[in-house]
C-alpha positions in Angstrom: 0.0 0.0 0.0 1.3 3.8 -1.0 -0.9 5.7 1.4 2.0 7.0 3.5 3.7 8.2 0.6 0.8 11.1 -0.2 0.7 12.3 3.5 4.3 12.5 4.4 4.5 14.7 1.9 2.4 17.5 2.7 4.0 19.9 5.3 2.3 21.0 8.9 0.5 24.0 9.4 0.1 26.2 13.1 -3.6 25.6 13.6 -3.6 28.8 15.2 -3.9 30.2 11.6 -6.6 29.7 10.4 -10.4 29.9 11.8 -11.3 26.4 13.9 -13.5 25.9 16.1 -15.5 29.1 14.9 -19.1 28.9 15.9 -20.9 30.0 12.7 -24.0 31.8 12.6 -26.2 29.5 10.2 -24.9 26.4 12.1 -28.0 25.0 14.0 -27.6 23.7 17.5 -29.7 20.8 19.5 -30.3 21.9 23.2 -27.2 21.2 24.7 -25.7 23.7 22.4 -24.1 21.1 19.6 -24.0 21.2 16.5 -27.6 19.9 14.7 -26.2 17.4 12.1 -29.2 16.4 11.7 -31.3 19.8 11.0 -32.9 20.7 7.5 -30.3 21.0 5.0 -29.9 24.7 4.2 -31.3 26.2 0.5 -29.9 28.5 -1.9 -32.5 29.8 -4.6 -34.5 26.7 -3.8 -31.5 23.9 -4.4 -29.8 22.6 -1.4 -26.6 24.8 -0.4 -23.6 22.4 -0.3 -21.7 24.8 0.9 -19.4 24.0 3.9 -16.4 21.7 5.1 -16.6 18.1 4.3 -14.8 14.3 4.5 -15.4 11.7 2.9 -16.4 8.5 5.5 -13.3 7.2 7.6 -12.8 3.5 6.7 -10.7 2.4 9.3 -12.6 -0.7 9.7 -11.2 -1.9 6.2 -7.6 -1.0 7.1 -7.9 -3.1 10.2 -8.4 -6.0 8.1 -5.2 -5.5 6.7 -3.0 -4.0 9.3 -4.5 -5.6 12.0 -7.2 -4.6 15.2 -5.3 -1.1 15.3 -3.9 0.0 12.2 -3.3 3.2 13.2 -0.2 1.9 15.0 1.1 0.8 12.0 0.9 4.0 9.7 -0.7 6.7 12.0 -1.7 9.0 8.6 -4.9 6.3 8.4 -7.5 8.9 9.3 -6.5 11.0 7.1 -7.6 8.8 4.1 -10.5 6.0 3.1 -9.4 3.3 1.4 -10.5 4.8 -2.4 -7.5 6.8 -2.2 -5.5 3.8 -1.5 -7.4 1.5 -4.4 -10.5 2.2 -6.2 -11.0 -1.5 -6.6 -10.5 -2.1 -3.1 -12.2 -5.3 -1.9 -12.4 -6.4 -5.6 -9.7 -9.4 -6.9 -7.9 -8.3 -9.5 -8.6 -10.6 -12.3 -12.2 -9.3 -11.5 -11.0 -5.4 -11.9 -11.9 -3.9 -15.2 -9.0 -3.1 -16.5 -7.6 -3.8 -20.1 -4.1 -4.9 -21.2 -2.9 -1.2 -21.7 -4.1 -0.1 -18.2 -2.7 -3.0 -17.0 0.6 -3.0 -18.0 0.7 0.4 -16.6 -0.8 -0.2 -13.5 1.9 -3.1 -13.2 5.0 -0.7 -14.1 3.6 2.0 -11.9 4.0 -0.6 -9.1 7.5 0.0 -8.4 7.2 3.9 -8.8 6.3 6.6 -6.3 3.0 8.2 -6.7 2.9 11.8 -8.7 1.5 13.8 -5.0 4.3 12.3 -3.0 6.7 14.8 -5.2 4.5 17.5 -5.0 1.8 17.4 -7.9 -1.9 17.1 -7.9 -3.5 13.8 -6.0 -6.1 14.9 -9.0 -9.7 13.3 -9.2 -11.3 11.3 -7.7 -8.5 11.0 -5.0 -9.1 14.7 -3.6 -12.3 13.7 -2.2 -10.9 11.1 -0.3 -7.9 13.0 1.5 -8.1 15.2 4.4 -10.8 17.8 3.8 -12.7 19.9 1.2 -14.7 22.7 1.0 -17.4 23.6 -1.6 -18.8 27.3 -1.8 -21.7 27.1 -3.9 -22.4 31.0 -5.6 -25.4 31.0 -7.7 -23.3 30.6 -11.3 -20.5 28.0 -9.6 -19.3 26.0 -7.2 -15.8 26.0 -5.9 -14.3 23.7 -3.8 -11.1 23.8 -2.2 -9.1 20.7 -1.2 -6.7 20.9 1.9 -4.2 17.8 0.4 -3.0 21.4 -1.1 -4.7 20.2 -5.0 -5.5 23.3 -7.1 -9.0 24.7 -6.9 -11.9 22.9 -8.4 -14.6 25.3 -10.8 -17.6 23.5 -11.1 -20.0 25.8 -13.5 -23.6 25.5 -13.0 -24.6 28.5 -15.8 -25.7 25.8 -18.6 -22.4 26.2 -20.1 -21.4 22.6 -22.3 -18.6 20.8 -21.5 -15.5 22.3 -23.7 -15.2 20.2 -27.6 -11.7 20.2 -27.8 -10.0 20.8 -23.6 -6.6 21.2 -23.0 -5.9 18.1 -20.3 -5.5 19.4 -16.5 -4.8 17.7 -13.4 -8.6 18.5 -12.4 -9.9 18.8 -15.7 -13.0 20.4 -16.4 -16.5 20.2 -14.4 -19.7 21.3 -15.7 -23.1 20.6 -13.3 -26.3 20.8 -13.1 -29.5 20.2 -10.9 -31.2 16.9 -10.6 -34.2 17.7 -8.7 -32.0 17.9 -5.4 -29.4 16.1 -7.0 -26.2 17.9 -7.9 -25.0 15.8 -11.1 -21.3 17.1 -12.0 -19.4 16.5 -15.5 -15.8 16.3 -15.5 -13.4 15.3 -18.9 -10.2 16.5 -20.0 -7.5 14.9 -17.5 -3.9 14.5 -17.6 -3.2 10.8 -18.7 0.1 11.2 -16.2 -1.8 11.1 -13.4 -2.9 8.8 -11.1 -6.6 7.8 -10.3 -5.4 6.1 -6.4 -2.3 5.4 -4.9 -1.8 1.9 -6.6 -1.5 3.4 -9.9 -4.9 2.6 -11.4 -4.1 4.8 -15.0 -6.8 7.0 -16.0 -6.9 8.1 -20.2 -7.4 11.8 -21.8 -11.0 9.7 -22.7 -11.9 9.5 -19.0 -15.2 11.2 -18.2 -16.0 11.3 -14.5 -19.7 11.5 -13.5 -20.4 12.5 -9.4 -23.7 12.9 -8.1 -24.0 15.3 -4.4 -27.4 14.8 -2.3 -27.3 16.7 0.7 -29.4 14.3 3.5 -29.4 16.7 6.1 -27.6 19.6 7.5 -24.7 17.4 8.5 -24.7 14.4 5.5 -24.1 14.0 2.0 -24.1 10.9 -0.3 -21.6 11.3 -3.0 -21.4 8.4 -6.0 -18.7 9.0 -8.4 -18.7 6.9 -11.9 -15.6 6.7 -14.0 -16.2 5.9 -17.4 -12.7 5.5 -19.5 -13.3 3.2 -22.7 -9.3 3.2 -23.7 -8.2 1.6 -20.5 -11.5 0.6 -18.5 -14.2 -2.7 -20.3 -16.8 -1.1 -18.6 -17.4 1.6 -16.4 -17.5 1.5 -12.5 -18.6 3.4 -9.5 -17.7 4.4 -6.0 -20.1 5.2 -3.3 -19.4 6.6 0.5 -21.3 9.1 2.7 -19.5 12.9 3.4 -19.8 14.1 6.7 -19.7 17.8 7.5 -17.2 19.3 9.9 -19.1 22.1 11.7 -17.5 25.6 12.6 -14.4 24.9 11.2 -12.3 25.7 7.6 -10.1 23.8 5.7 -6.0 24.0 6.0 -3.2 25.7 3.9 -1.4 23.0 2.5 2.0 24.4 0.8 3.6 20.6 -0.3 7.2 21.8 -1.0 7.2 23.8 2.3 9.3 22.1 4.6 9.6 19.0 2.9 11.8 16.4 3.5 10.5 13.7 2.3 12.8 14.0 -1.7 16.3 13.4 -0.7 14.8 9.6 0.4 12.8 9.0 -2.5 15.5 10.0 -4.6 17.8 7.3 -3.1 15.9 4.7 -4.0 
């Protein structure tokens, strides 16, 4: 597993910063003062407002499978991440994983290589939304979201605009939504074919077109499905499913990868 690789490479950050613990305004609160996770989600022009700070499940019940009862022990970084960012096809044998012989022979070569964020470029998509934190600001033409692994700025433009004909490839490529009744349904194509789709290496073509799907429960819950569809290196396309949980009163890190890092010198001498 490479999920120590992506982690140690990111620098640390005085919490003392940047706004935690800040009790918002529009946060609802039960009678003992909490947080109301479970209040009304809150509406913007009569679509739910995704707006806030989110994370993607914790799924350190899978990691305990194989690191053992307490894997946090073994690699501490293990809250930080769910196993999609480790493996997309976690759980599923490999002879039963999609893949054709292109992808896999560069799945198998990137086996022995370090992945592209542990030297300081994008995790990209879909991995971003299973690292750390990220916040989405939703503005009545847009929606932005931020990711604290320290990836460049999503746009996500919700003004009936088409998806560009001919895109230049990007690390985040290029995201188009619209409304679903209150269903968020996002658009995303022209990605690098450099980078990586998880930490194992699973390759992802100029051809892949990535669908997600937001559906804000409650105040405090979201259900995010994310479908990649790649017909170069993929038979048939396959999707991921978890639950985002909101982190009340709180903002999402500066996360400067070459700060401070130390982490080069060693993967250099390998």
């Amino acid at each position: 597993m490479k999920l120590i690789a992506v982690l140690l490479a990111a620098s640390t950050v005085p919490l003392a910063a940047q706004w935690l613990n800040y009790p918002e305004a529009w946060t609802p609160h039960t009678s003992d003062g909490k947080p109301d996770l479970t209040a009304p989600a809150p509406r913007m022009n009569g679509k739910p407002d995704l707006s806030g700070v989110w994370q993607a499940q914790r799924t350190l019940e899978d990691f305990a499978r194989v690191f053992g009862p307490d894997p946090t022990k073994i690699q501490v970084d293990l809250n930080d991440v769910t196993k999609y960012t480790d493996n997309l096809f976690w759980g599923i044998k490999p002879e039963e994983q999609p893949l054709r012989p292109e992808a896999a022979a560069i799945f198998a070569q990137r086996k022995s290589l370090i992945p592209p964020a542990s030297t300081c470029l994008p995790a990209g998509i879909p991995a971003s939304l299973f690292i750390l934190t990220f916040k989405m600001i939703q503005a009545p033409r847009e929606i932005v979201i931020l990711h604290e692994d320290g990836d460049p700025a999503r746009q996500i433009h919700t003004d009936g605009r088409p998806l560009p004909k001919d895109p230049q490839p990007s690390w985040m490529g290029y995201s188009v939504g619209k409304w679903e009744g209150d269903t968020l349904v996002v658009e995303t194509i022209g990605f690098k074919e450099m980078s990586w789709l998880d930490l194992e290496g699973h390759p992802g073509s100029e051809a892949l077109r990535i669908r997600e799907t937001y559906r804000r429960r409650d105040f405090g819950h979201m259900d995010l499905e994310v479908t990649l569809e790649d017909p170069k290196f993929y038979t048939r396309p396959f999707t991921i499913k978890t639950n985002l949980n909101l982190i009340p009163d709180s903002d999402v890190l500066e996360n400067i990868c070459a700060e401070n890092e130390k982490d080069r010198a060693h993967i250099k001498s390998r």
